[in-house]
C-alpha positions as a Markdown table, in Angstrom:
| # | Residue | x | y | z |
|---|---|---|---|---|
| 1 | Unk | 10.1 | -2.9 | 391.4 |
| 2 | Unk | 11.0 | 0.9 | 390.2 |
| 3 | Unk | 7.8 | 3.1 | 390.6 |
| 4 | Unk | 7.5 | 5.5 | 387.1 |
| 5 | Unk | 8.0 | 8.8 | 388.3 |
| 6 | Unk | 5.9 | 10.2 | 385.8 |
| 7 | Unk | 3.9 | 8.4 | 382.5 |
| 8 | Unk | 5.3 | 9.5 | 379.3 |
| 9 | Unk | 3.7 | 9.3 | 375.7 |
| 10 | Unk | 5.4 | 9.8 | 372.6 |
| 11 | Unk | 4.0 | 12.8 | 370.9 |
| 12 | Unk | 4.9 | 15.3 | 368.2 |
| 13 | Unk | 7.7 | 16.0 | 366.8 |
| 14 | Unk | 8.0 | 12.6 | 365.2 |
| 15 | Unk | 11.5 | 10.7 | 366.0 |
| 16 | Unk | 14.3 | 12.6 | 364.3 |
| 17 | Unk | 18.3 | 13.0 | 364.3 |
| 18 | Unk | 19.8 | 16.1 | 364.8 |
| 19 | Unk | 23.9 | 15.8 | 364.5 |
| 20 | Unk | 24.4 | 12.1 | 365.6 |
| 21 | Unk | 21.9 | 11.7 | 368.3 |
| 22 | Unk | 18.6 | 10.9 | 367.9 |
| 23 | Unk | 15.6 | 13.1 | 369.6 |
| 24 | Unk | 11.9 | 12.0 | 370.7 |
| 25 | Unk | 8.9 | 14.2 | 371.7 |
| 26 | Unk | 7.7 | 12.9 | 375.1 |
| 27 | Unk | 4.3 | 14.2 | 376.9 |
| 28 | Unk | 2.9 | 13.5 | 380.3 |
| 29 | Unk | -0.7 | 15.1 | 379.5 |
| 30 | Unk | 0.5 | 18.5 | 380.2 |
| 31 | Unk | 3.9 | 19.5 | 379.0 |
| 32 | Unk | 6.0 | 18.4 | 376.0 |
| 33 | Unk | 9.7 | 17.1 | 376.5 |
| 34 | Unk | 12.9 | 16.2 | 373.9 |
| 35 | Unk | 14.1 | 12.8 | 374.9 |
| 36 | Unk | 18.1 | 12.7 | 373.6 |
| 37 | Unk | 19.0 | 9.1 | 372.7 |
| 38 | Unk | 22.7 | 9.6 | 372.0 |
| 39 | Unk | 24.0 | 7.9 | 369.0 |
| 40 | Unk | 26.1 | 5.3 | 371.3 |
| 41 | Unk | 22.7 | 4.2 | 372.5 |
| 42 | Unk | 21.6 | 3.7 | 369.1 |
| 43 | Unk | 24.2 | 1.9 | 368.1 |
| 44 | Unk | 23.8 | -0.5 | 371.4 |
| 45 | Unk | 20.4 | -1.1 | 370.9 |
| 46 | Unk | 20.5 | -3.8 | 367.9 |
| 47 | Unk | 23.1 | -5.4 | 365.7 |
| 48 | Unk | 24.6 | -4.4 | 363.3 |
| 49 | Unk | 25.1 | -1.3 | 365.3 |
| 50 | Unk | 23.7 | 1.7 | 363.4 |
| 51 | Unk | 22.4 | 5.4 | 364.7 |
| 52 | Unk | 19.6 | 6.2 | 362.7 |
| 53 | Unk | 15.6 | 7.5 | 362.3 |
| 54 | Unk | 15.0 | 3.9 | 361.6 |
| 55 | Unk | 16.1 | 2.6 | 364.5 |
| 56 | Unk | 15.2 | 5.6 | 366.7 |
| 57 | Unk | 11.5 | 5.2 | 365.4 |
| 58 | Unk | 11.7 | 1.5 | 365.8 |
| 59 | Unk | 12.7 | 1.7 | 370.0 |
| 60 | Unk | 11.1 | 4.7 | 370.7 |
| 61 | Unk | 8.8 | 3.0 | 373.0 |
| 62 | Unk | 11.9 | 1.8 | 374.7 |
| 63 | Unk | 13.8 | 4.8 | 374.8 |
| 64 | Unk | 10.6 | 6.5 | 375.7 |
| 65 | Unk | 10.5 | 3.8 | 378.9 |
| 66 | Unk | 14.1 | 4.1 | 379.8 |
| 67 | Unk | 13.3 | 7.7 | 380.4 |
| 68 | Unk | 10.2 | 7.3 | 382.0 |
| 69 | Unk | 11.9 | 5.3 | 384.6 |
């Protein structure tokens, strides 16, 4: 089993999509981070295969723990 290095949170900004990759704010208590979820990620997540706020809002916790990790 992976130990987290550090525990994230989502946090403000809310999900968004800047060009075609999607971006989520990420704290650990103490400092604020972008996570990039590129738009082939998006698109690999769930059929049919689309890279959009929907789906970035949807499996941020997931994109949030893939980071984490």
């Amino acid at each position: 089993m992976m130990d987290h290095i550090v525990d994230l949170e989502l946090c403000e900004p809310a999900p968004f999509m800047f060009g075609d990759n999607g971006h989520l704010g990420v704290t650990d208590g103490q400092s604020v981070w972008i996570v990039v979820v590129t738009c082939e990620a998006l698109r690999a997540t769930a059929l049919p295969p689309e890279a959009s706020v929907k789906r970035l809002s949807r499996y941020a916790g997931v994109y949030r723990d893939m980071a984490e990790a």
